[in-house]
C-alpha positions as CSV (number, residue, x, y, z in Angstrom):
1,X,0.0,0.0,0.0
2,X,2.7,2.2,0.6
3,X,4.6,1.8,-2.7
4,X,1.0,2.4,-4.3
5,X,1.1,6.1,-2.4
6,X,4.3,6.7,-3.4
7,X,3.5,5.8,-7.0
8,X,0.8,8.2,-6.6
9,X,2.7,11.1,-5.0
10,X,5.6,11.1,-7.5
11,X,2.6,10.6,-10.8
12,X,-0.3,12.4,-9.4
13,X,0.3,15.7,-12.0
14,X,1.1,13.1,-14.9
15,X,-2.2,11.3,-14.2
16,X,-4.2,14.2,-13.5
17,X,-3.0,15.6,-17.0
18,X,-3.8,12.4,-18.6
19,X,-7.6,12.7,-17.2
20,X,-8.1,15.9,-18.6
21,X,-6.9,15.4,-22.0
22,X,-8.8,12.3,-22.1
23,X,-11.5,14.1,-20.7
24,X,-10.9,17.0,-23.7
25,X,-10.6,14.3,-26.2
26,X,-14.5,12.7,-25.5
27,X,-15.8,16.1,-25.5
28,X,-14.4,17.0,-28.8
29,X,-15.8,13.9,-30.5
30,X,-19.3,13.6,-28.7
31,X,-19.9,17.5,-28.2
32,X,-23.2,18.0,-29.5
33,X,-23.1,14.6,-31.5
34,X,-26.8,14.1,-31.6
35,X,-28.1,17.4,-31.6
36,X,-25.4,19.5,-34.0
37,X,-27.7,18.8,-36.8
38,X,-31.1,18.9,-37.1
39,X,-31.2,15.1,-38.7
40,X,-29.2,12.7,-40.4
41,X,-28.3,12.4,-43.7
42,X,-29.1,9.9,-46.5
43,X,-26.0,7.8,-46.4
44,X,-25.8,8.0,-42.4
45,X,-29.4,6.1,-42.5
46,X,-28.0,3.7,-45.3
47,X,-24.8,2.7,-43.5
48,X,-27.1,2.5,-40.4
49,X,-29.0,0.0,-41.9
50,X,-26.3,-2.5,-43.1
51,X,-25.3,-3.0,-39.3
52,X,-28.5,-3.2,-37.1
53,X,-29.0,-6.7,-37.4
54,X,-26.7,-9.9,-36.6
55,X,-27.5,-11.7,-39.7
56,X,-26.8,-8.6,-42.2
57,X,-23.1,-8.3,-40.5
58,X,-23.0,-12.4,-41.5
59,X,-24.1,-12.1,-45.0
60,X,-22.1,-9.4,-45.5
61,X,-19.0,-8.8,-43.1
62,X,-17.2,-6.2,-45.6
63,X,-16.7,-3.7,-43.6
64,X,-16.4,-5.3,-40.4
65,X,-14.9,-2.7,-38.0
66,X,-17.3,-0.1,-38.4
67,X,-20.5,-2.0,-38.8
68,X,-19.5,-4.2,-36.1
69,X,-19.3,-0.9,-34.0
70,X,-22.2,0.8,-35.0
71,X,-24.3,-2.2,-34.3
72,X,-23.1,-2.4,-30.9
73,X,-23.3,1.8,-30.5
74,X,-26.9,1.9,-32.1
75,X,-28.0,-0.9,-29.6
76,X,-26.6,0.9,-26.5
77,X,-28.4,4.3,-27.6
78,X,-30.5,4.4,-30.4
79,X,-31.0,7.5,-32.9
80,X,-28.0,9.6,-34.1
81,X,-26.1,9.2,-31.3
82,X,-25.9,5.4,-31.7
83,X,-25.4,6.6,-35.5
84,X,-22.1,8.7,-35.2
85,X,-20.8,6.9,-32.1
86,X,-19.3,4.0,-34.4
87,X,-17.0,6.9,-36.1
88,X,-16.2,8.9,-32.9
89,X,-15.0,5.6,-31.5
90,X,-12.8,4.8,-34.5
91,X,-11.3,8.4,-34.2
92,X,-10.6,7.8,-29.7
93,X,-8.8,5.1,-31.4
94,X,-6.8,7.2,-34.2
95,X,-5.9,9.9,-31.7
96,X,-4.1,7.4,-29.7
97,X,-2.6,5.5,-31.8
98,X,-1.5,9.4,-33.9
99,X,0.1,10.5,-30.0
100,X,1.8,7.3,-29.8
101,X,3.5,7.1,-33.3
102,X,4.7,10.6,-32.5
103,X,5.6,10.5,-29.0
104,X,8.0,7.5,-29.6
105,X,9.3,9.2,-33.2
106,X,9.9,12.9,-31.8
107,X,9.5,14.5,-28.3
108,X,6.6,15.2,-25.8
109,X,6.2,18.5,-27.4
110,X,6.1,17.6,-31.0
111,X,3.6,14.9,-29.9
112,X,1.3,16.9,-27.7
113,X,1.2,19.8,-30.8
114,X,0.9,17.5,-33.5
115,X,-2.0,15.4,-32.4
116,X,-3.8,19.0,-31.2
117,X,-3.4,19.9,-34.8
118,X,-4.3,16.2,-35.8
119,X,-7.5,16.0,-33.7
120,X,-9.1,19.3,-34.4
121,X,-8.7,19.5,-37.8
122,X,-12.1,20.0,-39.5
123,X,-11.3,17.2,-42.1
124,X,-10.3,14.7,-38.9
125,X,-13.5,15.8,-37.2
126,X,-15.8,15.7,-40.5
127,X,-14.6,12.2,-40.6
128,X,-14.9,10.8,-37.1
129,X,-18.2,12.5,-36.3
130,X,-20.0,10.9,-39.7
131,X,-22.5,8.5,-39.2
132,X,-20.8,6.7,-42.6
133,X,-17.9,4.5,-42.6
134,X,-15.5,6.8,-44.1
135,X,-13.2,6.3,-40.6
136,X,-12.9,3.1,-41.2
137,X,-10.0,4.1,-43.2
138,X,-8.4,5.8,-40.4
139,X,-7.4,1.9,-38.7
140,X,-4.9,1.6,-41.2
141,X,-2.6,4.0,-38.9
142,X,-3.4,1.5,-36.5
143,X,-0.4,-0.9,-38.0
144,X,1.9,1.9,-38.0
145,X,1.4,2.1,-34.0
146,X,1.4,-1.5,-34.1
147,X,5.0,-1.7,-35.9
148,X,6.0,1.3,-33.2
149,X,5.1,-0.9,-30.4
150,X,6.6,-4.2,-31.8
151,X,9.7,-2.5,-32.3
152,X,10.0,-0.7,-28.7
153,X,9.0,-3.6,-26.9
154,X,11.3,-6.0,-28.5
155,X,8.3,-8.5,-30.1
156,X,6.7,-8.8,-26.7
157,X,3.6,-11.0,-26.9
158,X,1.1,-8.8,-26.3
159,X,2.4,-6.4,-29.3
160,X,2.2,-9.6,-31.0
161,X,-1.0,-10.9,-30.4
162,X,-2.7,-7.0,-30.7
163,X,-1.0,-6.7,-34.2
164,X,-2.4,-10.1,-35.8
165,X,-5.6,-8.8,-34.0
166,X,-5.1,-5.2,-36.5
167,X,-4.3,-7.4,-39.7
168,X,-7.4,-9.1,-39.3
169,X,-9.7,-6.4,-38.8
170,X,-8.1,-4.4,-41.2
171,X,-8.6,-7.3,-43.9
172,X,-11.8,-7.0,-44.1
173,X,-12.4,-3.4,-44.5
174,X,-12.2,-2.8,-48.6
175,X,-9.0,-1.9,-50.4
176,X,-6.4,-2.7,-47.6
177,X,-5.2,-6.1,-48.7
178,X,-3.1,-4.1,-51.3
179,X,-1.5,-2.7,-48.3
180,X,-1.5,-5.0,-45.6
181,X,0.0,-8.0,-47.5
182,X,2.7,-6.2,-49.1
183,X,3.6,-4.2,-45.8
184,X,3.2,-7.1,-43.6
185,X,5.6,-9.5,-45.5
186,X,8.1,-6.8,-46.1
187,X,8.1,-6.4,-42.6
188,X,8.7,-9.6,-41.3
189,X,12.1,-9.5,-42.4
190,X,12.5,-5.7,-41.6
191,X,11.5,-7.0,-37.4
192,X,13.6,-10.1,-37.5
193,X,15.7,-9.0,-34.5
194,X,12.4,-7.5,-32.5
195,X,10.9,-10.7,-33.0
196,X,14.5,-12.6,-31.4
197,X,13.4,-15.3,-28.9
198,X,10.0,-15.5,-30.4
199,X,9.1,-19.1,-31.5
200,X,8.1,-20.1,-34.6
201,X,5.7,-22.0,-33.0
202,X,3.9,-18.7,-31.7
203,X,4.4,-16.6,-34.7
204,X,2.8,-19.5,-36.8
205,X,0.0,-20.3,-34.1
206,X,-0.6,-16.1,-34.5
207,X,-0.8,-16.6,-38.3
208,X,-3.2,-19.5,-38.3
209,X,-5.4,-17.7,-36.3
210,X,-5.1,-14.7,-38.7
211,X,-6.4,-17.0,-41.2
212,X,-8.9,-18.8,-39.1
213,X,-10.8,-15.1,-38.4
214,X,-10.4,-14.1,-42.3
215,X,-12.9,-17.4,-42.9
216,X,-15.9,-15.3,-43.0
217,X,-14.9,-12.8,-45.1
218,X,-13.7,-15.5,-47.5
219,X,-17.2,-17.5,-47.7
220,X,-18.7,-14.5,-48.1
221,X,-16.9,-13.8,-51.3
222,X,-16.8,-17.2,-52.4
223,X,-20.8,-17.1,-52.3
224,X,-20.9,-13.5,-53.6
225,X,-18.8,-13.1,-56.0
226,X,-20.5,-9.9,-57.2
227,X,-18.3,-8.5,-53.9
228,X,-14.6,-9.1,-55.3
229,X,-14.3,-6.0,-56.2
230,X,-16.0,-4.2,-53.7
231,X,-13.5,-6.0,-51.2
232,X,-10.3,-5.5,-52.9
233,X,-11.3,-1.8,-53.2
234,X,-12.0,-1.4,-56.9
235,X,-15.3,0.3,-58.6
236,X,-18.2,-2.4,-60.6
237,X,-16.9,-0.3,-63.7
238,X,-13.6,1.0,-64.6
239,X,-13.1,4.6,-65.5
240,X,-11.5,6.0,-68.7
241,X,-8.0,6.6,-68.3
242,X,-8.4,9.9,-68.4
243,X,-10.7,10.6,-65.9
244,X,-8.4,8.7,-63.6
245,X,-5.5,11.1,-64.3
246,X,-8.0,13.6,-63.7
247,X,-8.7,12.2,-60.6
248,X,-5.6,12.1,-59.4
249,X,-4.7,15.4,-60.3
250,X,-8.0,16.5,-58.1
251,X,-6.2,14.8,-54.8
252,X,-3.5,17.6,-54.8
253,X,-6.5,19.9,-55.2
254,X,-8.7,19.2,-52.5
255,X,-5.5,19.0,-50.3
256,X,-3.9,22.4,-50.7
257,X,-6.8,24.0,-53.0
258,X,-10.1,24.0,-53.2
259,X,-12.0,21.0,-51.2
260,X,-14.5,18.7,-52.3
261,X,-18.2,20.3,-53.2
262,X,-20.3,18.0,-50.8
263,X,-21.8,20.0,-48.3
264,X,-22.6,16.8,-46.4
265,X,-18.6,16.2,-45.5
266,X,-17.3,19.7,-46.3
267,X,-17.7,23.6,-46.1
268,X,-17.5,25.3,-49.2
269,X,-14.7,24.7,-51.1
270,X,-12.1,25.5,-48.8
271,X,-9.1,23.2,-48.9
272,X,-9.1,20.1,-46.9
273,X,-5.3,21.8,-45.2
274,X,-5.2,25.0,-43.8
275,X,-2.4,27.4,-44.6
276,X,-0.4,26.7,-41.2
277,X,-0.8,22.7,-42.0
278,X,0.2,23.0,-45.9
279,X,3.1,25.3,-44.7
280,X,4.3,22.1,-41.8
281,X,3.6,19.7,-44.1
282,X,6.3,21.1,-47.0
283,X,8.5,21.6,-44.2
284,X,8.1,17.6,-43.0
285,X,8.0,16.7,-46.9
286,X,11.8,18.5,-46.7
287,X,12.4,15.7,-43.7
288,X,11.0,13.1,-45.2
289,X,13.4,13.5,-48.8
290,X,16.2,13.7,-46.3
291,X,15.4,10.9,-44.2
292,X,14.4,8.7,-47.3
293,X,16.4,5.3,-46.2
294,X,13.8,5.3,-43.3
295,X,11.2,2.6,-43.3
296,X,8.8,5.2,-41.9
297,X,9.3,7.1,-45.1
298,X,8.6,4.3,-47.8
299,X,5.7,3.0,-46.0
300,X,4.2,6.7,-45.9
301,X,5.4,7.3,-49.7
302,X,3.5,3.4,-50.7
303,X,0.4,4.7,-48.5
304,X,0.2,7.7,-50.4
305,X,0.8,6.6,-54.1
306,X,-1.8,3.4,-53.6
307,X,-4.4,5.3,-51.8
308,X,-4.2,7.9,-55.0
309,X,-4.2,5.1,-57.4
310,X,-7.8,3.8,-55.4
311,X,-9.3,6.9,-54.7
312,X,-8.6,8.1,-58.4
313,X,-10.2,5.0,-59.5
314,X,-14.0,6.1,-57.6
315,X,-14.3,2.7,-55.7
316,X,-15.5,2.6,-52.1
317,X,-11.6,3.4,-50.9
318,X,-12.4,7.2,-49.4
319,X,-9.3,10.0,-48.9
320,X,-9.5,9.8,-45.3
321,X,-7.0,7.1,-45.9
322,X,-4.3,9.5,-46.3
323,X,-5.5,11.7,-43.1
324,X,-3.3,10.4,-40.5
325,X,-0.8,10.1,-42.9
326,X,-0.4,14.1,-43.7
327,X,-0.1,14.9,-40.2
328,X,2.4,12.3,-39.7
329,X,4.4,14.7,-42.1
330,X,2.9,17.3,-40.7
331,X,4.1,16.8,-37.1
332,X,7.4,16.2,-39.0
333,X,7.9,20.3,-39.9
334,X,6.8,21.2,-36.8
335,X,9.9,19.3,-34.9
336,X,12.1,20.6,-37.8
337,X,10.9,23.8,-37.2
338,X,11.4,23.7,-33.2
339,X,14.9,21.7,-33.7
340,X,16.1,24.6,-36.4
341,X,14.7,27.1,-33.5
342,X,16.6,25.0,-30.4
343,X,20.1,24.8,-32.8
344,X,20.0,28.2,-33.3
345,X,19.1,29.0,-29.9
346,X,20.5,26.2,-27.9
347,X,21.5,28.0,-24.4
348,X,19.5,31.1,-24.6
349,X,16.6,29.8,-22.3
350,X,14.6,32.8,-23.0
351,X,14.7,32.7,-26.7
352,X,14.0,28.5,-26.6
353,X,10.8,29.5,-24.3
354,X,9.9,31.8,-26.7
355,X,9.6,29.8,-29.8
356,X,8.6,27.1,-27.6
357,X,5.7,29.3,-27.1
358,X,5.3,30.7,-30.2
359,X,5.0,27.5,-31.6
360,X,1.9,27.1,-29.2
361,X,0.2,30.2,-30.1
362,X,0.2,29.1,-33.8
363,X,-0.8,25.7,-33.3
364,X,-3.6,26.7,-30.9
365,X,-4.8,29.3,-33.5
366,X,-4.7,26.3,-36.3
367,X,-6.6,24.5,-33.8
368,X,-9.3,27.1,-33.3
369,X,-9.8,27.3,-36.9
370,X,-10.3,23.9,-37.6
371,X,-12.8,23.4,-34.4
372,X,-14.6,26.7,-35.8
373,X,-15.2,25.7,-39.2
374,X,-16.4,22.4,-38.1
375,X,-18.3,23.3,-35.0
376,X,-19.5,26.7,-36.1
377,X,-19.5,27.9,-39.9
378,X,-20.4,24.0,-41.0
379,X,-23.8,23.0,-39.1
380,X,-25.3,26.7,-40.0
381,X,-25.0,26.8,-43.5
382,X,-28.4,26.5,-45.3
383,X,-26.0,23.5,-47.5
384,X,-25.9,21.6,-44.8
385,X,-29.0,21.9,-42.8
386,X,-31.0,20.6,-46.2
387,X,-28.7,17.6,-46.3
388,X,-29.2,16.0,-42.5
389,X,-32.9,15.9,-42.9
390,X,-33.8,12.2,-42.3
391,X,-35.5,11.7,-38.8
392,X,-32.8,10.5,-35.7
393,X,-34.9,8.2,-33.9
């Protein structure tokens, strides 16, 4: 008992910090969840649909992660907040996984302002707070923390065990076999010394049972064929080749232009970035080039060129899959920006507060802005109100 209050004595700040941020991150997600909007949309009562039975998730498991969720949120409290709760789980999820990939990459600092940035981003919180299952994408950062936490705890079972747990979920959401085979047998060899003192016996037991829970996802294709394509992430009907290079040419667009026209996921047509974010993320794009023998850097450069390739192609594969991604690079430029600040600076303690600070300011103002635009200028426009119209109970 005493080693307990002594734990407590020395942690009691950490921990109390830890609660509140916690505490910040549920309110950001369910704030005004039900109520925002004066109904749901169209596709928010369609995916709602495909998950409020047992036997639809059977006969059709693509999708797993989010339906599975949403069955299980819409049961627990039904109407729009059962609706949206699936997503605004999925993003909890993200936002620790985002803090945890950074935190072990870069410093406290870097992590803390990165996944401020991150997590009040409108185009993070248009995602997560969706009734659809565009966040589903999102769990494919989830084997990027996976990796982090192989690597740092040596291949300890656990990491194990949760990573075969990731692979299989993220198998059956559409489009991510082309990633998660590739990725995972490339890095197999890359964790050869992580995984030292692991027997084959358990890495093959954690492989069988990989395949064992892909089962129903394959004797659901094998019966319904007509889903092949749905699964592997491809459209019923191929596009011309130019309106795929047209396509593509529209990511960049909505990135650092002019967003997407759908008032149901977007304001306006601002760009999906913000000026502060497109400014970090040239500035992490400069670390990236420089850092290029990183594995970090050709997994993020394969993430990025196949999720164009998928999106471009107008299958179910959704943008978001890049989200977590460009604030990866984004949280990159912001510790080259405070490391170029601390090299210049590196025993003035005045002037290291003061960028410290400044840094702060900025990010805080890039975080307002985001939070605004979703929390404010979205739910008022006349656009959006006539889209969420469908009743919530």
């Amino acid at each position: 008992m005493k080693k307990v209050g002594n734990w407590f004595a020395a942690s009691w700040i950490g921990l109390l910090l830890f609660v509140l941020a916690a505490a910040a991150v549920v309110s950001l997600l369910w704030f005004g969840l039900s109520d925002m909007l004066p109904g749901l949309s169209k596709h928010e009562v369609s995916q709602a649909a495909t998950s409020d039975t047992v036997q639809k998730l059977i006969d059709n498991p693509i999708g797993l992660p989010h339906k599975a969720l949403q069955f299980i949120t819409q049961k627990a409290q039904p109407g729009s907040l059962g609706v949206r709760s699936a997503s605004a789980l999925i993003g909890l999820f993200t936002i620790g996984c985002f803090y945890y990939v950074v935190r072990n990459w870069y410093s406290k600092r870097v992590a803390v302002l990165g996944t401020l940035i991150f997590a009040t981003s409108a185009w993070f919180l248009h995602t997560v707070r969706l009734g659809t299952d565009s966040s589903i994408y999102l769990l494919l950062f989830g084997s990027v923390a996976c990796v982090t936490w192989i690597q740092k705890s040596r291949g300890s079972m656990l990491s194990l065990i949760a990573s075969a747990v990731m692979v299989a979920l993220l198998l059956y959401i559409p489009g991510m076999v082309w990633f998660i085979i590739p990725a995972t047998l490339w890095y197999v060899g890359r964790l050869t010394d992580s995984l030292e003192g692991r027997s084959a016996a358990l890495l093959t037991f954690l492989s069988l049972l990989v395949l064992a829970a892909l089962a129903p996802i394959g004797w659901t294709l094998y019966q319904q064929p007509e889903l092949v394509k749905t699964y592997f992430g491809l459209p019923q009907a191929f596009p011309e080749p130019i309106e795929v290079v047209k396509n593509i040419a529209n990511i960049p667009t909505q990135l650092f232009v002019r967003g997407p026209n759908d008032p149901e996921t977007w304001l306006g047509r601002l760009a999906l970035l913000n000026i502060f974010s497109i400014v970090m993320f040239v500035a992490g794009g400069y670390v990236y080039i420089k850092r290029r023998k990183l594995d970090r850097t050709w997994f993020t450069a394969f993430v990025f060129i196949v999720s164009g390739l998928l999106v471009s192609l107008g299958g179910p594969v959704n943008l978001a899959i890049v989200l977590p991604f460009i604030y990866l690079v984004i949280a990159s430029g912001l510790a080259l920006m405070l490391q170029q600040w601390f090299t210049v600076f590196p025993r003035n303690p005045f002037a290291r507060s003061a960028g410290a600070i400044l840094m702060t300011i900025v990010v805080l103002l890039a975080a307002y802005n985001g939070f605004s635009q979703y929390f404010i200028a979205w739910p008022n426009t006349p656009e959006t109100k006539a889209v969420f119209t469908e009743p919530t109970e």
